[in-house]
VOBA-1610 file (N, C-alpha, C; in pm, whole numbers, padded with zeros to 5 digits, always signed):
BEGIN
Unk+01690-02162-04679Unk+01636-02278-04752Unk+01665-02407-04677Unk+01818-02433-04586Unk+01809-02555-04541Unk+01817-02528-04396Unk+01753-02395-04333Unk+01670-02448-04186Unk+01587-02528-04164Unk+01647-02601-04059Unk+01515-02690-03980Unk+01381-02642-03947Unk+01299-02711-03935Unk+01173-02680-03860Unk+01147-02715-03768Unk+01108-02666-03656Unk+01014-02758-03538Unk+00882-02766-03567Unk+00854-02937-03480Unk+00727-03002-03511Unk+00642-03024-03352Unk+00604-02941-03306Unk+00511-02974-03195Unk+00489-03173-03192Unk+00470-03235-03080Unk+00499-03364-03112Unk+00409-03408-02939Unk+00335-03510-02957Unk+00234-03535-02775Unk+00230-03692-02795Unk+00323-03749-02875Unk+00235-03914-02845Unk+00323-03949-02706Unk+00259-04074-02685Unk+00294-04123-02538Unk+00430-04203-02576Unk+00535-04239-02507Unk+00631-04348-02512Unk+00603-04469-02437Unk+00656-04610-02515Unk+00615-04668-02392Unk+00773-04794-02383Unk+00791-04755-02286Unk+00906-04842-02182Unk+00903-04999-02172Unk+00911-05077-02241Unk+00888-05256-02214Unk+00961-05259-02074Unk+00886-05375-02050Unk+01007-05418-01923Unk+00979-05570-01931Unk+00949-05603-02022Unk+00931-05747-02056Unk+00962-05750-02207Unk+01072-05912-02252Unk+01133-05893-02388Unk+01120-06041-02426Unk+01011-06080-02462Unk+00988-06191-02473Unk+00972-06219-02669Unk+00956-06316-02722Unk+00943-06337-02875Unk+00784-06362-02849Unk+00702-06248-02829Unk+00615-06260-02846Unk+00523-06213-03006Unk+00565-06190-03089Unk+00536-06178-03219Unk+00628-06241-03330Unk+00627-06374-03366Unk+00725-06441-03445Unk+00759-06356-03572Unk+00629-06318-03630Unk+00631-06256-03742Unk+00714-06148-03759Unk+00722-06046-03671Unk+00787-05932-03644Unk+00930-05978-03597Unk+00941-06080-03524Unk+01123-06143-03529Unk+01170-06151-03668Unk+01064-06219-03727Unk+01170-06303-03834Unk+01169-06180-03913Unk+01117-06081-03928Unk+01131-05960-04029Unk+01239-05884-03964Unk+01281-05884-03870Unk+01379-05811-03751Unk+01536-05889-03780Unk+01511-06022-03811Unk+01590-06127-03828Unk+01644-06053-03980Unk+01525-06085-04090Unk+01565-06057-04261Unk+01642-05914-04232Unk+01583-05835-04177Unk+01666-05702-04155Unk+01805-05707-04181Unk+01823-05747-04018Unk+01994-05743-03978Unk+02073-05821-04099Unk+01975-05911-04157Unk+02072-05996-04246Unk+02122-05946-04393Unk+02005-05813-04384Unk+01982-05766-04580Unk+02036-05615-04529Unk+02142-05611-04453Unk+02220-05465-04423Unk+02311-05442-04541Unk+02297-05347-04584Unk+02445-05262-04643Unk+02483-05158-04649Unk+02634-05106-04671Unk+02698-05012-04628Unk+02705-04927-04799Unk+02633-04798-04764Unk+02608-04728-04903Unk+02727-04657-04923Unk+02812-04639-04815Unk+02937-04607-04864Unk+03022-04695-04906Unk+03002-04828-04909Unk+03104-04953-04975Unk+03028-04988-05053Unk+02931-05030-05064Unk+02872-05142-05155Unk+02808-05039-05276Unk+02834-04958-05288Unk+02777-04889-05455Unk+02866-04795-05495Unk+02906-04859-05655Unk+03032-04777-05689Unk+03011-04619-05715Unk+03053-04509-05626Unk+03006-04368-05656Unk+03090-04295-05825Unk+03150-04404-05864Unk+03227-04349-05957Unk+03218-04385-06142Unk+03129-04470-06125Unk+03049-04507-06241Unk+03057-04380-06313Unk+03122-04414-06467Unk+03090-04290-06547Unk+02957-04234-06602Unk+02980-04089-06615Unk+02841-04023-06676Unk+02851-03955-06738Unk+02759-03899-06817Unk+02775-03790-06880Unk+02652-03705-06860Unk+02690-03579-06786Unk+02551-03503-06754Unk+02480-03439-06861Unk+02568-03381-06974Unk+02507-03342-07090Unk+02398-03448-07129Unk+02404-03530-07088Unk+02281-03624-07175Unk+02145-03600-07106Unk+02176-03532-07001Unk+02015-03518-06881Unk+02036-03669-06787Unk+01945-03678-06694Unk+01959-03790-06626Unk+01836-03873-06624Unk+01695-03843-06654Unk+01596-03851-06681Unk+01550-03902-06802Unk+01500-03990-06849Unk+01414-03981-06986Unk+01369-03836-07016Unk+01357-03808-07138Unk+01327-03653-07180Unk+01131-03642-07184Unk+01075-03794-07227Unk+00971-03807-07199Unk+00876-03747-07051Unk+00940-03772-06958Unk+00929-03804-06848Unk+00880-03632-06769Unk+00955-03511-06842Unk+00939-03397-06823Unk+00799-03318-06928Unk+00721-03282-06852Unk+00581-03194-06878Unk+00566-03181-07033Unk+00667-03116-07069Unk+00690-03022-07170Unk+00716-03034-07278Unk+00790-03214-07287Unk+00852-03246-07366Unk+00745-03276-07507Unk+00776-03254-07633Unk+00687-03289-07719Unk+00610-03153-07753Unk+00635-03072-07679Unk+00493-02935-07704Unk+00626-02839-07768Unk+00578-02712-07839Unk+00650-02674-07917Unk+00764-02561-07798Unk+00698-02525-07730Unk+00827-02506-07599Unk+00943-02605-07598Unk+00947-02706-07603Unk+01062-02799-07606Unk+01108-02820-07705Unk+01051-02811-07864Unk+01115-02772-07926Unk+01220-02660-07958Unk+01149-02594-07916Unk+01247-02438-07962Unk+01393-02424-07843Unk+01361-02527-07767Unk+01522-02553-07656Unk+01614-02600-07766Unk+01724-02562-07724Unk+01863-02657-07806Unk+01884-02721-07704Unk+02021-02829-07740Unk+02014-02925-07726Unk+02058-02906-07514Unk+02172-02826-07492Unk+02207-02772-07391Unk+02127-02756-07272Unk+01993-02619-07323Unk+01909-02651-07248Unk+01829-02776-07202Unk+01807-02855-07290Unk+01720-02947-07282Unk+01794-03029-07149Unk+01920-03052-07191Unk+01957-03144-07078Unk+01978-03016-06956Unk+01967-02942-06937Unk+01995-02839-06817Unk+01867-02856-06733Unk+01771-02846-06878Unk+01630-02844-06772Unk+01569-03007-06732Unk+01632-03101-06821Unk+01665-03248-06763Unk+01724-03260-06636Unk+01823-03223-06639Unk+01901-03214-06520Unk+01844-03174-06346Unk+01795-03011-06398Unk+01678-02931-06268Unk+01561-03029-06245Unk+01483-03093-06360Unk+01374-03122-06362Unk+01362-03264-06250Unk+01517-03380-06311Unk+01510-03471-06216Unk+01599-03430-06049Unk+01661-03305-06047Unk+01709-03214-05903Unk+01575-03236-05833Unk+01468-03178-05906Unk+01348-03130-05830Unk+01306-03258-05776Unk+01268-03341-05856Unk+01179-03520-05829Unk+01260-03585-05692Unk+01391-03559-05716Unk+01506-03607-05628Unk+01479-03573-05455Unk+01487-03409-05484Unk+01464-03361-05396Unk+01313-03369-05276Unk+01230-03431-05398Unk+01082-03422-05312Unk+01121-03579-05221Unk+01188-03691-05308Unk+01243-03752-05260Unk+01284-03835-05098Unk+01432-03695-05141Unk+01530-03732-05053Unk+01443-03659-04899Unk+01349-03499-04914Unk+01269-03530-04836Unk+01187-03616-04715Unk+01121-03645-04850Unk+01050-03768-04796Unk+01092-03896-04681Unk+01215-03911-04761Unk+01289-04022-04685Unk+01324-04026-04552Unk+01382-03840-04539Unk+01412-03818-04402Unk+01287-03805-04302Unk+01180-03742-04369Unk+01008-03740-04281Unk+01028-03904-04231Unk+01023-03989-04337Unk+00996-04118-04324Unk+01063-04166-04149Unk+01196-04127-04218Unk+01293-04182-04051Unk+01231-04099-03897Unk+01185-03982-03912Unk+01167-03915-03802Unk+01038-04030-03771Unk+00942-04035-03860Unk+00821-04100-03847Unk+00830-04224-03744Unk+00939-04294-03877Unk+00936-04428-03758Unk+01019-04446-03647Unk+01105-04335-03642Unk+01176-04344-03517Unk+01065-04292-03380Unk+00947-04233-03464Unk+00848-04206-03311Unk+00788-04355-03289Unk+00799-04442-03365Unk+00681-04554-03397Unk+00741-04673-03300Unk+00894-04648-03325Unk+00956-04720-03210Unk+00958-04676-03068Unk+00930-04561-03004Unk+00877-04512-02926Unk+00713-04557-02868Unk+00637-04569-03001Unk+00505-04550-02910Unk+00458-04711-02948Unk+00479-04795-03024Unk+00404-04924-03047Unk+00462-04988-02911Unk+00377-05111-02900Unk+00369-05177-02766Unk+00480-05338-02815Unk+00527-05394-02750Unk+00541-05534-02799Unk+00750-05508-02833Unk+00810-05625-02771Unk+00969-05598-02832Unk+00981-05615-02902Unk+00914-05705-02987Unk+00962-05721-03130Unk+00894-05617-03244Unk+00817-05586-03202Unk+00767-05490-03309Unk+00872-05330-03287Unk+00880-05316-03173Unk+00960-05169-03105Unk+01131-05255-03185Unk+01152-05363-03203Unk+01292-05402-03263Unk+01283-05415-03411Unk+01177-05433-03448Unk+01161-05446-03612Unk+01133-05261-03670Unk+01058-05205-03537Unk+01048-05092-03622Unk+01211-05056-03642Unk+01281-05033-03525Unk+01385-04984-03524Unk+01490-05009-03671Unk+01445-05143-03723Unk+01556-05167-03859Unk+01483-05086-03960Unk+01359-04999-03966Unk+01314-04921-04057Unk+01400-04800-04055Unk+01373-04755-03916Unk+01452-04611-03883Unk+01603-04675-04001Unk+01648-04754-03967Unk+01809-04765-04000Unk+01796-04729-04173Unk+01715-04807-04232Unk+01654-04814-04364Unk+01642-04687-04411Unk+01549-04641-04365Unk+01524-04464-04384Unk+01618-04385-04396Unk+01740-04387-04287Unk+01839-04333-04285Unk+01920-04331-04384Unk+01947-04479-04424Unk+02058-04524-04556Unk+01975-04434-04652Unk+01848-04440-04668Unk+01812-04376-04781Unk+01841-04224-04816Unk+01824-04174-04694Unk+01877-04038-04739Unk+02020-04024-04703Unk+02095-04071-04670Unk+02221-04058-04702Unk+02260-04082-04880Unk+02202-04197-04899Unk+02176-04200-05051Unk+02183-04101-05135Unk+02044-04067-05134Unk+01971-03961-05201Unk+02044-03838-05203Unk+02089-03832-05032Unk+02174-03672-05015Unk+02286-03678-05120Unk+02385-03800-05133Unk+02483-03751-05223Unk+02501-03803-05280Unk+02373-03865-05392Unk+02364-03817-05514Unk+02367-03703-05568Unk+02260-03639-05501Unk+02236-03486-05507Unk+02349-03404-05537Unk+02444-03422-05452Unk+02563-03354-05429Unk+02688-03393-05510Unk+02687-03541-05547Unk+02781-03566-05662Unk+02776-03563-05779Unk+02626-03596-05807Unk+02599-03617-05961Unk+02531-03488-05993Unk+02433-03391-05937Unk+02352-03257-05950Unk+02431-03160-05905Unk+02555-03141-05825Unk+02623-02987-05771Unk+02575-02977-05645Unk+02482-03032-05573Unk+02407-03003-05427Unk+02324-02864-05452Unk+02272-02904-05560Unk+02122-02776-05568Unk+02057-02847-05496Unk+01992-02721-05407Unk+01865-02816-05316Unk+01739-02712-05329Unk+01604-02770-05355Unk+01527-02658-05373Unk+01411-02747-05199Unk+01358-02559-05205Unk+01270-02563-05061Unk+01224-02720-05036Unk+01182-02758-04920Unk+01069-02818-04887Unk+00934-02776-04964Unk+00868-02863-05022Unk+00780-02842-05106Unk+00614-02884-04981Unk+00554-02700-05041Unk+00455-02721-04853Unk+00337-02828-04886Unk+00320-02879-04994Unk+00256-03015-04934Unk+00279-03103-04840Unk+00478-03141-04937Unk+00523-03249-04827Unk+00541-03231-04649Unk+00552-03071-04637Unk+00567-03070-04511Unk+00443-03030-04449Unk+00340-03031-04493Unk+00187-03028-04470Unk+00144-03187-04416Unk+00231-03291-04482Unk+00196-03420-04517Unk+00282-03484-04394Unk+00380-03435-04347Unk+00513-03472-04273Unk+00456-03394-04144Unk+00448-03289-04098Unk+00385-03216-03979Unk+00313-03277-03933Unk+00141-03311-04015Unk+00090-03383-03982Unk+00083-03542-03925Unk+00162-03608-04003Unk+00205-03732-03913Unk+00308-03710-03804Unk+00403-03670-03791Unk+00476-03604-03670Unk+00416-03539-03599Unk+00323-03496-03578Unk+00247-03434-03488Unk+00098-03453-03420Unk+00090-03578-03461Unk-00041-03687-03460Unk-00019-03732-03354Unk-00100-03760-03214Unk-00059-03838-03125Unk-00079-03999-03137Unk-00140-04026-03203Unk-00187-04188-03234Unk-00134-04226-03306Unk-00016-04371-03303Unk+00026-04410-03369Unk-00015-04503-03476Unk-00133-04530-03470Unk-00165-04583-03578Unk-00229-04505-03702Unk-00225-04345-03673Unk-00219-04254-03826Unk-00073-04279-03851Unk-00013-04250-03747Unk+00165-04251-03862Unk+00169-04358-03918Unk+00122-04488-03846Unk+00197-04624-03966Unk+00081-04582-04075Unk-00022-04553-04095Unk-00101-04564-04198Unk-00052-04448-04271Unk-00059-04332-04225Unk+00015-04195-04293Unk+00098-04256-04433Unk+00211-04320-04309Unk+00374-04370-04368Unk+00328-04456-04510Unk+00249-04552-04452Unk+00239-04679-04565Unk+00149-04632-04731Unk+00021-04568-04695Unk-00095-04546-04764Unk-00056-04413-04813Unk+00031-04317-04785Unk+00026-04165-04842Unk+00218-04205-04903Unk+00303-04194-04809Unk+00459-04171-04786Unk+00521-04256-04895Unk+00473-04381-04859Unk+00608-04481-04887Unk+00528-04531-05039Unk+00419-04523-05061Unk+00328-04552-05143Unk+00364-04505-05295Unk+00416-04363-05239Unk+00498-04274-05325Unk+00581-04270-05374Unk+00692-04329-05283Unk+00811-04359-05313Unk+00827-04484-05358Unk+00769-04581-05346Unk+00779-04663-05397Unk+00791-04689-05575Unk+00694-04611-05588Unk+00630-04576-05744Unk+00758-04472-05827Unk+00831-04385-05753Unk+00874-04298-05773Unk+01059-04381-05773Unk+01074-04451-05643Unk+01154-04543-05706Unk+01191-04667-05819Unk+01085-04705-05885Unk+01087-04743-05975Unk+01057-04688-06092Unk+01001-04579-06111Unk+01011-04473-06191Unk+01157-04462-06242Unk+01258-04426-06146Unk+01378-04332-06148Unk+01483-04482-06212Unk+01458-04623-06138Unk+01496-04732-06209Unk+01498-04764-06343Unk+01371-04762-06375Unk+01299-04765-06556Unk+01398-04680-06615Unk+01422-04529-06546Unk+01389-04413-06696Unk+01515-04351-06689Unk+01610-04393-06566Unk+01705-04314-06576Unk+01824-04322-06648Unk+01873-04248-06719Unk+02030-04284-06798Unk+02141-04255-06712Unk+02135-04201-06590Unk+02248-04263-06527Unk+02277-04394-06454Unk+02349-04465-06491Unk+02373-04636-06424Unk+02375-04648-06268Unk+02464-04489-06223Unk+02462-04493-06047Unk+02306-04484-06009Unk+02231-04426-06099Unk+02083-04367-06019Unk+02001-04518-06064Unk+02009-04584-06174Unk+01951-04701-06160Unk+02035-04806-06073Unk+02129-04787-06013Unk+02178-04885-05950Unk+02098-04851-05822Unk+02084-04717-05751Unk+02051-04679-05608Unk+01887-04730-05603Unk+01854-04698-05695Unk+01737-04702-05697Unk+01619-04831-05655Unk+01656-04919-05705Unk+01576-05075-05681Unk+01633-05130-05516Unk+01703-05037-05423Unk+01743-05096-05345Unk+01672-05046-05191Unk+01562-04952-05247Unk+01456-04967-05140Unk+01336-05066-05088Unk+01394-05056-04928Unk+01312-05205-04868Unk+01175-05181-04845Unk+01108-05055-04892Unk+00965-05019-04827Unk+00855-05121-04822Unk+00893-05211-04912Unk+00791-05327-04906Unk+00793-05414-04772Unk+00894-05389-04693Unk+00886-05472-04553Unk+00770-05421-04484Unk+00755-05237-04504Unk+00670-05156-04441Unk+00556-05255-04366Unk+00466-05301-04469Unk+00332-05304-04482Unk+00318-05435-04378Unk+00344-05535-04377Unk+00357-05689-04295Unk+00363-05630-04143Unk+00396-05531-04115Unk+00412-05468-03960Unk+00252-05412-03973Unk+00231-05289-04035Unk+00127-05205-04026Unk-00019-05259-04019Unk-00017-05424-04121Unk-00138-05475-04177Unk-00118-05561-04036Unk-00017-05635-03961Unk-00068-05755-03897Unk-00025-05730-03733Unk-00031-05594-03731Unk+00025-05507-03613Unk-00076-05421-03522Unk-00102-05342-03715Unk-00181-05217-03618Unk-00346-05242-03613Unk-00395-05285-03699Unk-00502-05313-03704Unk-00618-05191-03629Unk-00585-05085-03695Unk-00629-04956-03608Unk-00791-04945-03642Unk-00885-04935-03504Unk-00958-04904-03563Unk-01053-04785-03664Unk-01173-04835-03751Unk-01208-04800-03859Unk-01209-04641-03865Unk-01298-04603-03794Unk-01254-04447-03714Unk-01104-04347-03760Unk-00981-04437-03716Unk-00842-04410-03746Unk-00828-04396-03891Unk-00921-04506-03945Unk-00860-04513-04099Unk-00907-04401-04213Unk-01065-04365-04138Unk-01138-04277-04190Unk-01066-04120-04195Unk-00980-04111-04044Unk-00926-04000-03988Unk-00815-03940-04087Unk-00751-04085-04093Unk-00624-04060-04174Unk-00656-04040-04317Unk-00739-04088-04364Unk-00805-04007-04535Unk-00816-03889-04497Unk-00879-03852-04409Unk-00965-03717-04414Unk-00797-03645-04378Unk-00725-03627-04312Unk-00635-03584-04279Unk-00542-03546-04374Unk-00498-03642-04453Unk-00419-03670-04557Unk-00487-03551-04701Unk-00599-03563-04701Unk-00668-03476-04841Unk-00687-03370-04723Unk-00659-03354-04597Unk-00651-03188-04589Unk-00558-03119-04598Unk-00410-03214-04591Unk-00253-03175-04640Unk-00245-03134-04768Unk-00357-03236-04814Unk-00341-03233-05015Unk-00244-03364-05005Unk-00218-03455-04940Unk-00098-03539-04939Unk-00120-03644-05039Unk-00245-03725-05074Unk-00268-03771-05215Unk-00234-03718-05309Unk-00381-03589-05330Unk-00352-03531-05462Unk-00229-03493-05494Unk-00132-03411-05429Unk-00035-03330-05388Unk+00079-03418-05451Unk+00108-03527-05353Unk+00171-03639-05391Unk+00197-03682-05553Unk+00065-03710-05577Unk+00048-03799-05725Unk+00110-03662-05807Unk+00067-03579-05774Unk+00083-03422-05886Unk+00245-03376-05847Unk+00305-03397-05798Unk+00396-03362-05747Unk+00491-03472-05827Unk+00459-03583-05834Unk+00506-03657-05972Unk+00543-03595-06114Unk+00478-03557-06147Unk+00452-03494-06259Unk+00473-03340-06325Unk+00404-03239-06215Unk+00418-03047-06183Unk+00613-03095-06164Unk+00623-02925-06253Unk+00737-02904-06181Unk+00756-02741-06225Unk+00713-02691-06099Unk+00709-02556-06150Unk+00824-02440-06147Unk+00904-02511-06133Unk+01015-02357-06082Unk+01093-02372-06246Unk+01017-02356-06360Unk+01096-02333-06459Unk+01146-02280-06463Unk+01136-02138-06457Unk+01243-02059-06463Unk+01394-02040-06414Unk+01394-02124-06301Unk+01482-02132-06236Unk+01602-02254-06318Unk+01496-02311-06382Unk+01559-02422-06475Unk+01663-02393-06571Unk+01722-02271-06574Unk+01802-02209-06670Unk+01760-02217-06820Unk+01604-02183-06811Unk+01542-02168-06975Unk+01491-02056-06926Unk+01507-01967-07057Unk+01460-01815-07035Unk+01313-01836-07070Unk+01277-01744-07001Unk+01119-01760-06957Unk+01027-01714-07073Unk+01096-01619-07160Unk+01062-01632-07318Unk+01051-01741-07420Unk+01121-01814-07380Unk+01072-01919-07461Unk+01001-02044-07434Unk+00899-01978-07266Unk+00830-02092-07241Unk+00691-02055-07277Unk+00687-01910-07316Unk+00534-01843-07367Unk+00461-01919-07459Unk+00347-01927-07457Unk+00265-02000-07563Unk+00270-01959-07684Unk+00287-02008-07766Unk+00293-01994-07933Unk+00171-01913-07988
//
């Protein structure tokens, strides 16, 4: 379950040999960077009390809730399958986050210009914090259940890692990836009853993303068409949005599978 994969990978690198402030815009976002750093092992208290019996999730928030299957749970299960239900969301996640870093660590590789190859680089850093994050939460507040790679996301992740043109990955990243997470981090802000998971949560920078991609890449129309078509052949929209919501490994959820039968 937690082997790596290899990703076949052909974009070009490219070497500056000139380091001039030739993109202000991309400094001063390079600048806000270095300045809006923090250390996720100091700056967020891991010890905030909880109580897991309560679930960690709004109860709303899970498929099921309201239909007479969720009735017939006691109270135990309910938060057990609270518990799996936000494991799973977490996990598509913490995922994500790490695709994200591989992504832009190629992006600093292949875009042209120092300041943009220095601004990407404070994403990579970004990305990183995030799944360090994510990872132990997982592991402090859930037990470190980790369920598969879910084969959309790595349908969705292959594909941009394995794209030679860098202007599908920034669009990939921005329009499919972060688009997601974004939504999904404020989701987990709103609804969650644990205080550590609404604290982690509002403290993603993905909104810097876009100011690089929109006044950077300017890829042409062709690219943009490519990357739709690409993206709905992963399923990385649909997949995505549904992947919000589906959560199919009930059973695994520690509810017996008898009492998820239809009435």
């Amino acid at each position: 379950m937690n082997q790596p994969h290899s990703i076949a990978t052909q974009h070009d690198t490219l070497f500056e040999h000139g380091y001039p402030i030739d993109a202000p815009d991309l400094r001063r976002l390079y600048e806000n960077a270095k300045r809006d750093q923090w250390n996720a092992a100091k700056d967020i208290d891991w010890n905030q009390p909880f109580d897991p019996a309560d679930g960690v999730l709004a109860d709303d928030l899970i498929d099921i809730y309201g239909t007479p299957h969720w009735d017939r749970l006691t109270r135990e299960e309910r938060a057990e399958f609270n518990r799996r239900f936000a494991n799973w969301r977490l996990g598509v996640l913490l995922y994500g986050e790490h695709g994200a870093m591989l992504v832009c660590s190629q992006l600093v590789e292949s875009v042209s210009g120092s300041d943009a190859k220095l601004f990407q680089a404070t994403q990579v850093m970004d990305e990183a914090r995030h799944t360090e994050v994510l990872a132990r939460y997982v592991e402090q507040r859930l037990g470190g259940l980790r369920y598969p790679l879910p084969g959309f996301e790595k349908e969705l992740f292959d594909t941009m890692l394995g794209e030679r043109r860098w202007t599908i990955k920034t669009i990939g990243l921005q329009l499919v990836a972060e688009t997601f997470a974004v939504a999904l981090f404020r989701m987990l802000a709103e609804s969650s009853k644990d205080p550590l998971l609404r604290q982690i949560s509002p403290v993603h920078p993905a909104g810097r993303i876009p100011p690089h991609g929109l006044r950077h890449a300017e890829p042409p129309r062709r690219d943009r068409s490519d990357v739709r078509r690409r993206a709905q052949g992963a399923r990385g929209v649909h997949a995505l949005g549904a992947g919000a919501h589906a959560h199919r490994p009930v059973p695994r959820a520690g509810v017996p599978r008898a009492r998820l039968r239809r009435p």
